[in-house]
C-alpha positions as CSV (number, residue, x, y, z in Angstrom):
1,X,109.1,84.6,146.9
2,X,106.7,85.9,144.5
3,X,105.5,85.2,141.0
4,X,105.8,87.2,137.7
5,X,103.4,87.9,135.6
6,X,104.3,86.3,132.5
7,X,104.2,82.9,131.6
8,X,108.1,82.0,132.5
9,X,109.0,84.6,134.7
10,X,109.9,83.3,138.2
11,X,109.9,79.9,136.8
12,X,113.4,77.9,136.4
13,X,113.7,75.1,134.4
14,X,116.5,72.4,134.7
15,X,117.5,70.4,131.4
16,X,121.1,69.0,130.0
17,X,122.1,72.3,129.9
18,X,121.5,73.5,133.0
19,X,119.0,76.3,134.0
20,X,117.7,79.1,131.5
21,X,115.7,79.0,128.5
22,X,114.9,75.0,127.3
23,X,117.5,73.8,124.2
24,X,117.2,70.6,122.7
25,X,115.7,69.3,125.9
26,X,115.4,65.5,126.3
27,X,111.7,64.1,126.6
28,X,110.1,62.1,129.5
29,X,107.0,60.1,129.8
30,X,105.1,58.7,133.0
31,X,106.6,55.3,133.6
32,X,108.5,55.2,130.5
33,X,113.0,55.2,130.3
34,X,113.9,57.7,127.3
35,X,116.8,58.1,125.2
36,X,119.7,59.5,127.7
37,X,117.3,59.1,130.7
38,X,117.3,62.1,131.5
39,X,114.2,64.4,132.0
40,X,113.3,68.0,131.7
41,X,112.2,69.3,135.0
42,X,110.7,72.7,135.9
43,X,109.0,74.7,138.9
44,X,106.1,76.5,138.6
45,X,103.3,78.2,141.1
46,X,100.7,75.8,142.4
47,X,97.3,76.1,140.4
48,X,94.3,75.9,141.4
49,X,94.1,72.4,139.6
50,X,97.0,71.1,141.7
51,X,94.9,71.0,145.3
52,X,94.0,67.6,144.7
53,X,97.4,66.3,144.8
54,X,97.4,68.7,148.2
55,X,94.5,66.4,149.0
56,X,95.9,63.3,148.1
57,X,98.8,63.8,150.5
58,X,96.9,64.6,153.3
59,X,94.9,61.5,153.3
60,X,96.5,58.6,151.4
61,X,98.6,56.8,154.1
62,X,100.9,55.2,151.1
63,X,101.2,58.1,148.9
64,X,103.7,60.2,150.6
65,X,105.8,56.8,152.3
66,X,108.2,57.3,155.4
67,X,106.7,61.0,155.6
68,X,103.6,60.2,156.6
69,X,102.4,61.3,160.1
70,X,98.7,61.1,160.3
71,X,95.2,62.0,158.4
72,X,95.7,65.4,157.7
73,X,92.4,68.2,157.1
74,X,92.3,67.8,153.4
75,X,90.5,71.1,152.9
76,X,93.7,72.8,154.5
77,X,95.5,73.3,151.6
78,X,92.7,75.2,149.4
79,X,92.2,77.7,152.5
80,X,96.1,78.4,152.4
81,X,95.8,78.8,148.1
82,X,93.2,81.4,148.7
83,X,95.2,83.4,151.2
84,X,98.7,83.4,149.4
85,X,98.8,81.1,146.6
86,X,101.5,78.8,148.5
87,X,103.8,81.9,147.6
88,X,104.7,83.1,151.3
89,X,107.6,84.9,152.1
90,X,108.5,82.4,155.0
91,X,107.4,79.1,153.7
92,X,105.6,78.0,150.7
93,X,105.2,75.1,147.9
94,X,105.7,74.8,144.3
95,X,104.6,72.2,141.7
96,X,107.6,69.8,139.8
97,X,106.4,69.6,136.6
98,X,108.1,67.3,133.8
99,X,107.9,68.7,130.1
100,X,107.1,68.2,127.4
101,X,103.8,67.2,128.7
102,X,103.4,69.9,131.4
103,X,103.0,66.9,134.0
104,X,102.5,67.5,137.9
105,X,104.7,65.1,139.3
106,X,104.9,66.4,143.0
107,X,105.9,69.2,145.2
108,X,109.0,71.3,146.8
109,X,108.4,73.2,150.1
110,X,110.6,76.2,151.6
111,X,110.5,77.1,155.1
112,X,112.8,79.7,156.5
113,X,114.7,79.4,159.8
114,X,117.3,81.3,161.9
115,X,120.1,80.2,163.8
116,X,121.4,84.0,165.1
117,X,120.9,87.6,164.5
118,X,120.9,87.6,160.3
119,X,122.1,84.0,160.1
120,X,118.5,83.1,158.0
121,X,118.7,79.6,156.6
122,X,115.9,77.8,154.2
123,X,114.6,74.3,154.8
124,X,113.4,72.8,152.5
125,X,111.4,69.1,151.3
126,X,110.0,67.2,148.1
127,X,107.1,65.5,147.7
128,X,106.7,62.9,144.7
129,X,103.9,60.7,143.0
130,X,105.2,57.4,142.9
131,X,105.2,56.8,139.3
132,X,108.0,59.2,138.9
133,X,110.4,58.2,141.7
134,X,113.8,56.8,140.7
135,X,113.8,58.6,137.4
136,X,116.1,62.1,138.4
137,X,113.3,64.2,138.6
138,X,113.8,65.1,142.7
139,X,117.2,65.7,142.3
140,X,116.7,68.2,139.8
141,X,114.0,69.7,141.6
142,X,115.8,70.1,144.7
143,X,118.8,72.1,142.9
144,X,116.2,74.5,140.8
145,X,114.5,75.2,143.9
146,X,118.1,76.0,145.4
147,X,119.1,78.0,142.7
148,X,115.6,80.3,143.0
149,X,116.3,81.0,146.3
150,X,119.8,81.7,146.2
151,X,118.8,83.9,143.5
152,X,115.7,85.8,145.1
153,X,116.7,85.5,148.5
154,X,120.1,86.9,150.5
155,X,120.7,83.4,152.2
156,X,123.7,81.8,152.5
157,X,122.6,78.2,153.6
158,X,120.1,76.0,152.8
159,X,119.2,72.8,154.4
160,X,117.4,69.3,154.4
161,X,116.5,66.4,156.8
162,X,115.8,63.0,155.3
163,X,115.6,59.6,157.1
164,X,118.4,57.3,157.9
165,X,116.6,54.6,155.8
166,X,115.9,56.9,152.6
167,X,119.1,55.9,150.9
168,X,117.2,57.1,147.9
169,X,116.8,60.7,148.9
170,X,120.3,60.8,150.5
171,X,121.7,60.5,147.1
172,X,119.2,62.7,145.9
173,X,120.2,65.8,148.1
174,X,123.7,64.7,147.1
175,X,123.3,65.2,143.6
176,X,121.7,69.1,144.3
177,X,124.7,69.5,145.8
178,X,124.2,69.3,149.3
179,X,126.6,67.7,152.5
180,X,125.6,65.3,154.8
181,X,126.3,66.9,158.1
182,X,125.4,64.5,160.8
183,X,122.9,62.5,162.6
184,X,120.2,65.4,164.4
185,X,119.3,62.9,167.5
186,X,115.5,61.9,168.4
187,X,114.2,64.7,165.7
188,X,111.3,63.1,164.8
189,X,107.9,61.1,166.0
190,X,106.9,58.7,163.5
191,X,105.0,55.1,163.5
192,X,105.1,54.9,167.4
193,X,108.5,55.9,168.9
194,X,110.9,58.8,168.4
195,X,113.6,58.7,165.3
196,X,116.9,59.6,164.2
197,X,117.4,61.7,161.0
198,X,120.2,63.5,158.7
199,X,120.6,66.6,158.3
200,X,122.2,67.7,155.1
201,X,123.4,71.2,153.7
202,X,124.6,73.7,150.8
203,X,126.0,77.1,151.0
204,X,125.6,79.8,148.0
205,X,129.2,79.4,147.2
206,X,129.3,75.6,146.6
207,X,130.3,74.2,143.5
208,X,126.9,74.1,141.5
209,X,125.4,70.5,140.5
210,X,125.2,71.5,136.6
211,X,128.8,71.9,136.9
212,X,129.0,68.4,136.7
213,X,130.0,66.7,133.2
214,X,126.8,65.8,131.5
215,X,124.4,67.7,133.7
């Protein structure tokens, strides 16, 4: 995954009408319900700027909610921006930004895997500020970051774990168009004892989430 060189190459954008160039785009503000509800979503590289939200993560407990497993090195993420930008070809991070204010509202990851031979799969994960969950943003980022690596990369699946008691991101990954698949047993150490999670799914050729009537 790599960026371009101009200002909105390599950069998808997710608005009523779907990805591409922004048309008649509906506006969102921090904290504030708009006309239709519905934001304007995009994906960009991380910026230099950004790291202190990297720090944030790492070292406020309620920030990042069920996902939190421990005081993290907060000067971590500035020593991986210096080597690659977050842009690595096996895992990496980009910003969610809501227009028209250019807002940083959190972050996507991308983590390859392989189950077999050339049976490659993605993994990825979001990352929100509280003040902008519950308003469509993560369900739109999810299915931009989908569509950039179904575009830029040969896989065929892509995948994503969430806990059985975020009902909240369970619709969300249903909305990119993933699949619940099942219960992955005992996948996870978190607040003292071992845990339980979902694993959900979409392949290239399922039907596209902007397919949807209003989307």
């Amino acid at each position: 995954m790599t960026a371009g060189d101009g200002p909105d190459h390599g950069v998808l954008r997710a608005t009523h009408e779907g990805i591409g160039l922004m048309k008649n785009e509906r506006e969102s503000a921090p904290g504030v319900a708009h006309d239709g509800g519905e934001p304007t979503v995009r994906l960009r590289p991380v910026a230099e700027a950004d790291l202190e939200m990297f720090r944030r993560f790492c070292t406020e407990p309620g920030l990042i909610g069920l996902d939190w497993s421990g005081f993290r090195d907060p000067g971590a993420p500035a020593r991986r921006f210096a080597v690659d930008n977050w842009l690595g070809a096996d895992d990496g991070r980009l910003m969610v930004e809501v227009e028209p204010e250019g807002t940083a509202a959190g972050i996507v990851s991308y983590l390859s895997g392989r189950y077999s031979g050339l049976a490659s799969y993605w993994e990825i994960g979001i990352v929100l500020l509280p003040a902008w969950r519950g308003r469509g943003i993560g369900w739109r980022a999810q299915a931009l970051l989908c569509d950039y690596l179904f575009q830029h990369t040969p896989a065929q699946r892509i995948q994503a774990g969430t806990h059985p008691e975020n009902v909240t991101e369970q619709r969300s990954l249903e909305k990119a168009g993933f699949q619940l698949e099942g219960v992955v047993r005992a996948c996870e150490f978190r607040a003292g004892r071992w845990r339980d999670g979902y694993l959900y799914s979409r392949l290239r050729d399922d039907p596209s989430p902007w397919d949807r009537p209003g989307e």
